[in-house]
Every structure is written in structure tokens, then in C-alpha cells.
N, C-alpha and C positions, 0 to 999 in steps of 0.2 A: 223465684224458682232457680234452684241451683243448674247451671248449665252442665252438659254431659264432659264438658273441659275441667270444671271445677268438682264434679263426682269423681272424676281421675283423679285428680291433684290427692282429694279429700283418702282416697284408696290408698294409694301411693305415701301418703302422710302415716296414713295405720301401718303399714306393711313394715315402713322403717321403724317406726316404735316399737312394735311384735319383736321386730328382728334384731332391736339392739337392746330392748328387755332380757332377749333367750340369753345372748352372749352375754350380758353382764351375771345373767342368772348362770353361766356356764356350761350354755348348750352350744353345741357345735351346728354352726346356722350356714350353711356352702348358698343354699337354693331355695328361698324363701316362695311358695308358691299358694297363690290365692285362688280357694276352694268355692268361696260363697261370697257373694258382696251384695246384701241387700239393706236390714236394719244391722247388719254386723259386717263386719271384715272375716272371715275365716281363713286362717293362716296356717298352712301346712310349715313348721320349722325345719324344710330336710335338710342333710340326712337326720335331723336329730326325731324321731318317733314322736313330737308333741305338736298336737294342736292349739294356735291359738283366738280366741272367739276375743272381737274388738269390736265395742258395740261402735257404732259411729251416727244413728239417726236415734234421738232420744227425747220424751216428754222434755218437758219445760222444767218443771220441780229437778230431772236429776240432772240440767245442765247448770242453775243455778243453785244446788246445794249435791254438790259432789257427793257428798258422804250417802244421800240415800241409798247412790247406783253402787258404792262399796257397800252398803250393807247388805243390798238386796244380792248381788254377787256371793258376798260372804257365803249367806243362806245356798245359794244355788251349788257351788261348792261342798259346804258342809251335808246336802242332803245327798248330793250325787257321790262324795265320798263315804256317807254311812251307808247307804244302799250297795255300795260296790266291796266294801268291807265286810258285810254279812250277805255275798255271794250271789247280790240281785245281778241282771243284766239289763247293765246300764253301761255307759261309757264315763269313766273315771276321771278323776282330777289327775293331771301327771304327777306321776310318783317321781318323776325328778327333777321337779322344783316344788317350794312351800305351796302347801294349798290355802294360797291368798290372792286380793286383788293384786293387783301391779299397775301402780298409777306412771305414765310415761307420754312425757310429752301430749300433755290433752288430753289421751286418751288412759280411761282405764279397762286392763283386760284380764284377762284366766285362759289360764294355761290347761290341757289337757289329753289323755293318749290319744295316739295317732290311732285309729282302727281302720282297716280295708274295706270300702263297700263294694257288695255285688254289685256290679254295672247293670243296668237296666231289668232289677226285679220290679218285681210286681208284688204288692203287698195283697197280703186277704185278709181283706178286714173281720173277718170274725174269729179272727186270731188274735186281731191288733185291741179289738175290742175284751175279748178271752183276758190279752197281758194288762191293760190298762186297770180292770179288775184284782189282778193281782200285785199291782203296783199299789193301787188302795189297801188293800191284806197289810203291803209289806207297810207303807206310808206309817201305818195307824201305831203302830209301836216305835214312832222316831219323837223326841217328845214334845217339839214344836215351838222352846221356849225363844228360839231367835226368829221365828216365823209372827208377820203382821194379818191383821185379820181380812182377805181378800184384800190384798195390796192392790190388784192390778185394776180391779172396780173403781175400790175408792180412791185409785189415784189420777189414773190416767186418764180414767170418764168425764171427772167435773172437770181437770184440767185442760181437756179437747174442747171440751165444749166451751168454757173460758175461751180460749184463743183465740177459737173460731168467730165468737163475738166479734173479733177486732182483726178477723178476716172475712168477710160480706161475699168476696169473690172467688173463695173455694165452696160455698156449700149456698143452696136455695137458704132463704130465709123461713118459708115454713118448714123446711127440711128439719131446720136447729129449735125453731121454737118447739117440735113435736117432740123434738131430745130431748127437752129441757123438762118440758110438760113430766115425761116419761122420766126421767133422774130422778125427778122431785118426789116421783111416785114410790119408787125401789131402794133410793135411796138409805133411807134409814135402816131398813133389814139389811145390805150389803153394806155397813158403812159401821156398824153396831155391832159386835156379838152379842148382849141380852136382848137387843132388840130382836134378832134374827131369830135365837130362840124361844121367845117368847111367842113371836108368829106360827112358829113352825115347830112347836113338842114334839120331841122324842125323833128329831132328824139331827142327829150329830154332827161336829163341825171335828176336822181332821185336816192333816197337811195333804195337801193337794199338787199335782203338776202344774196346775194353773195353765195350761196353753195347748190343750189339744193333742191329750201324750201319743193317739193313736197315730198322729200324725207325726208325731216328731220321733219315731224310733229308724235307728239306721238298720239296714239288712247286712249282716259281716258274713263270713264264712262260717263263725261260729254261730250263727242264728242274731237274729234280730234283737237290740240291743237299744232301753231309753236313752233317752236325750235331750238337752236341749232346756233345763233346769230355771230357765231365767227369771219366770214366774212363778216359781214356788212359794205357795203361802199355805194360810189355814182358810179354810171355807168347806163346803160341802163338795161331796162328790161327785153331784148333778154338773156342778159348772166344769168338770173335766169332761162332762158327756154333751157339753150342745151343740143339735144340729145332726146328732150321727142318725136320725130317724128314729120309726117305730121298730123297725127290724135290730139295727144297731142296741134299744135299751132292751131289746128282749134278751137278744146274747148276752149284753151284762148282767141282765138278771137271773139268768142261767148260771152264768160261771158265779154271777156273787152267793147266789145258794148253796154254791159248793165251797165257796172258802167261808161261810158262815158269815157275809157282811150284808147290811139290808138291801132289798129291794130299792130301786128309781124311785122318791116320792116326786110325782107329776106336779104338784103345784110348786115345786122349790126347782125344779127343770124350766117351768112357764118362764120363772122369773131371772133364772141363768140365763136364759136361751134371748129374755128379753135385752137383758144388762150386753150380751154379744154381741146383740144389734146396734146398742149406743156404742160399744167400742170400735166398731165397725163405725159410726158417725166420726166419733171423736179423734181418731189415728186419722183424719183428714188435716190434722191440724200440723201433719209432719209431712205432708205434699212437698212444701217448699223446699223439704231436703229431701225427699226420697220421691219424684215427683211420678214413678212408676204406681203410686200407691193409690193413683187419681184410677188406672185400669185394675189395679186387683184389689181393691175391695169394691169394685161396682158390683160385681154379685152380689156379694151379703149387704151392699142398701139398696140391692130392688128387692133381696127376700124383705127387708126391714120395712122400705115402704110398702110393699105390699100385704104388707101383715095387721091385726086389727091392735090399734092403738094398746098401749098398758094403760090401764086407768087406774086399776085397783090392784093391790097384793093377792 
């Protein structure tokens, strides 16, 4: 377990990198000041108007093959800059540097505007639920060719659960064999595009927020703005909805009938909602660096345990 001495250091390591990335990119960097520091570093450049997001706790695949976490970036960039070029409201790549990774010293990062948030709003979710609908709408016409099929599934699930094998003393041992059981199950429809369709006719597969987009939009003075792109793939539009309730898919189903997109199909929600719960298992496997993650995801594994096994699709 990473001690609270060496989470510092690890901070302090991103902060310098952000900060001598901006200068070299030719930002005027006086007061480098850090916003967020959980699975990322978030890096205010002042005075220069750019954010920058430095992931620093990360699966196993993108610490050992660098290029995944630039590709997956790539994509994150490239969707948050076509959304923001045809007038969505989202939060943009900076316009004043390349909209690319920047590999620096260990870490690679993205650059992006600086926006103001409200100080202590309060979000309403049936607004949040309303845009995330319409984020789908816009989604569906971007054409997905650098997008992987449910990356965040098929990556980071069997890879947690690997780990965790050959960690005994972060998770119960029936805890992992019921993952596993359960992976085995879901697997191949999350893992497959013909597979997934074939289970599931006439439920379309589209680029997706991949991470909870109700959750991740900032409140500016200009009104509420997406974010937070990192998991952007192809998959269905269930797995941007699990967990929000019964009341939550009704709102979506309300506002999707007005922008002309299908209804919640309930059996392909079951199985998002299931695959949740294992990611909620598997991100145990990054305790040792991020060792906060032992109290926030206990929630979602006592909803997990408590819930009736996957057996079947």
C-alpha cells in the first residue's frame, strides 16, 4: 500500500511534468494549482486558461503497454473535440496546444479549457438524465472508427480479476470466485460485437460515454457542460444508464422518444448493470495505489453482494 508520504511525492511528480509539458508547449505556467487528485492529477496551468488531466493510478495492461492509455486518450480527445466543434456542451481539448497525448516524464497527459464551476450547486438529475440522452442523439453520428468495442468491460474486468488472484488479501476469496463465475457468464456478449448482437436483435451498438456521463458533467455559469471522456468506446446505451433506478430510465425514455432514439431494452441494462458490479470487484486491484478505493467502492460491493448471482444472459 502506497503510504500518504509517497501519494505526495507521486502528486508532486505529475504536477512537475503538467508544468514543464505547458512551458515547453508554450504556456505561460506562474501557479500550477491541483484541482482533483484521485485516479488522475488534475492540473489547473494558471494563469494560462488550460487544464490538465494526468492519470497517475492505472490498470496493469496500460502501465505495461503504454500505447493502449495513448490510444484510449487519443479517442477521448478526438470525441470531446468533435462534440465541441459541432456546438455540443461539453468541455473542450485546449485550443492552445495540439489535441494530443503528451508523454512526460512517466506520465502521459491531455491538455484542456479551463472552465469555472459553480461552487456548491446541486445537480437535478432529471436534467442530467434529459442531457445524457441527448449526448446519445449527438454520439450516434460521430463514426466510431478509432473506438474499441466496450474497452472498459473487456479490459479492465478480466484484468482485476487476474491481479486479484495474486492478491488473496485485498478481496474474500468467495467474493472473487462469484466474479469469476459471473465474467465467465457475460463475458462473451461484452467482449464480442457479433456475439452481442446476435443475443440481443435490433439493440444497436454506438459510441458511448462509457462512465456515468450524468455524473461527470461540470455546472459553469454557462449551464452544465460533459466531461470526463476517458472511457469512451462503442457499446450500447444501457451501460451509460446503470444504477440510475427505475425512475432515472423512465426520464430517459421520455426524453429518448423525443429525440427519436430507442427505449431502455431491460435485459441488456440486467447485464450492464451486472458487468458494474464486476468493475466495482476488479478496480480493487488498484487499492495498493489508490488505497481510498478500499471505502469508495464498498457501496457498490454490498449492492453487488447483495444482488442475485448472473448465471445466465
Amino acid at each position: 500500500m502506497l503510504t500518504p508520504d509517497q501519494i505526495a511525492e507521486r502528486t508532486a511528480r505529475a504536477v512537475a511534468a503538467a508544468t514543464a509539458a505547458g512551458r515547453q508547449l508554450g504556456l505561460a505556467v506562474d501557479e500550477p494549482r491541483v484541482l482533483y487528485d484521485v485516479f488522475s492529477v488534475i492540473v489547473h496551468l494558471a494563469p494560462a486558461p488550460v487544464i490538465v488531466r494526468v492519470p497517475t493510478v492505472l490498470p496493469a495492461s496500460q502501465v505495461s503497454e503504454p500505447e493502449r492509455q495513448t490510444a484510449q486518450q487519443r479517442s477521448e480527445l478526438a470525441v470531446a473535440g468533435w462534440l465541441s466543434a459541432r456546438g455540443h456542451p461539453v468541455v473542450p481539448p485546449s485550443p492552445l496546444v495540439p489535441p494530443e497525448p503528451v508523454r512526460r516524464d512517466g506520465f502521459s497527459m491531455t491538455f484542456w479549457q479551463f472552465v469555472s464551476e459553480v461552487p456548491g450547486h446541486e445537480p437535478e438529475m432529471s436534467h442530467r438524465i434529459e442531457q445524457t440522452a441527448r449526448l446519445h442523439a449527438a454520439l450516434r453520428d460521430y463514426d466510431g472508427d478509432d473506438l474499441g468495442f466496450w474497452v472498459p468491460f473487456g479490459t479492465y474486468i478480466p484484468e482485476g480479476l487476474a491481479e486479484l488472484e495474486r492478491m488473496p488479501e485485498l478481496i474474500d476469496a468467495a467474493d472473487l470466485q462469484r466474479a469469476q463465475r459471473e465474467w465467465a457468464v457475460i463475458e462473451p456478449v461484452l467482449t464480442c460485437r457479433a456475439v452481442f448482437e446476435s443475443t440481443f436483435p435490433g439493440v444497436d451498438i454506438q459510441p458511448i460515454h462509457g462512465d456515468a456521463p450524468y455524473h461527470n458533467m461540470i455546472a459553469t455559469p454557462d449551464g452544465e457542460l460533459w466531461s470526463d471522456f476517458e472511457l469512451v468506446t462503442l457499446g450500447a446505451i444501457e451501460s451509460d444508464l446503470a444504477m440510475v433506478g427505475r425512475e432515472g430510465i423512465a426520464a430517459y425514455d421520455a426524453a429518448a422518444e423525443t429525440l427519436g432514439l430507442r427505449p431502455v431494452d431491460e435485459r441488456v441494462l440486467r447485464i450492464t448493470e451486472a458487468a458494474g458490479g464486476l468493475a466495482a470487484v476488479a478496480v480493487l486491484a488498484m487499492a495498493p495505489s489508490l488505497p481510498m478505493l478500499f471505502d469508495g467502492v464498498k457501496p457498490m460491493l454490498d449492492m453487488w453482494r447483495g444482488s442475485p448471482p448472473m448465471t445466465e444472459v
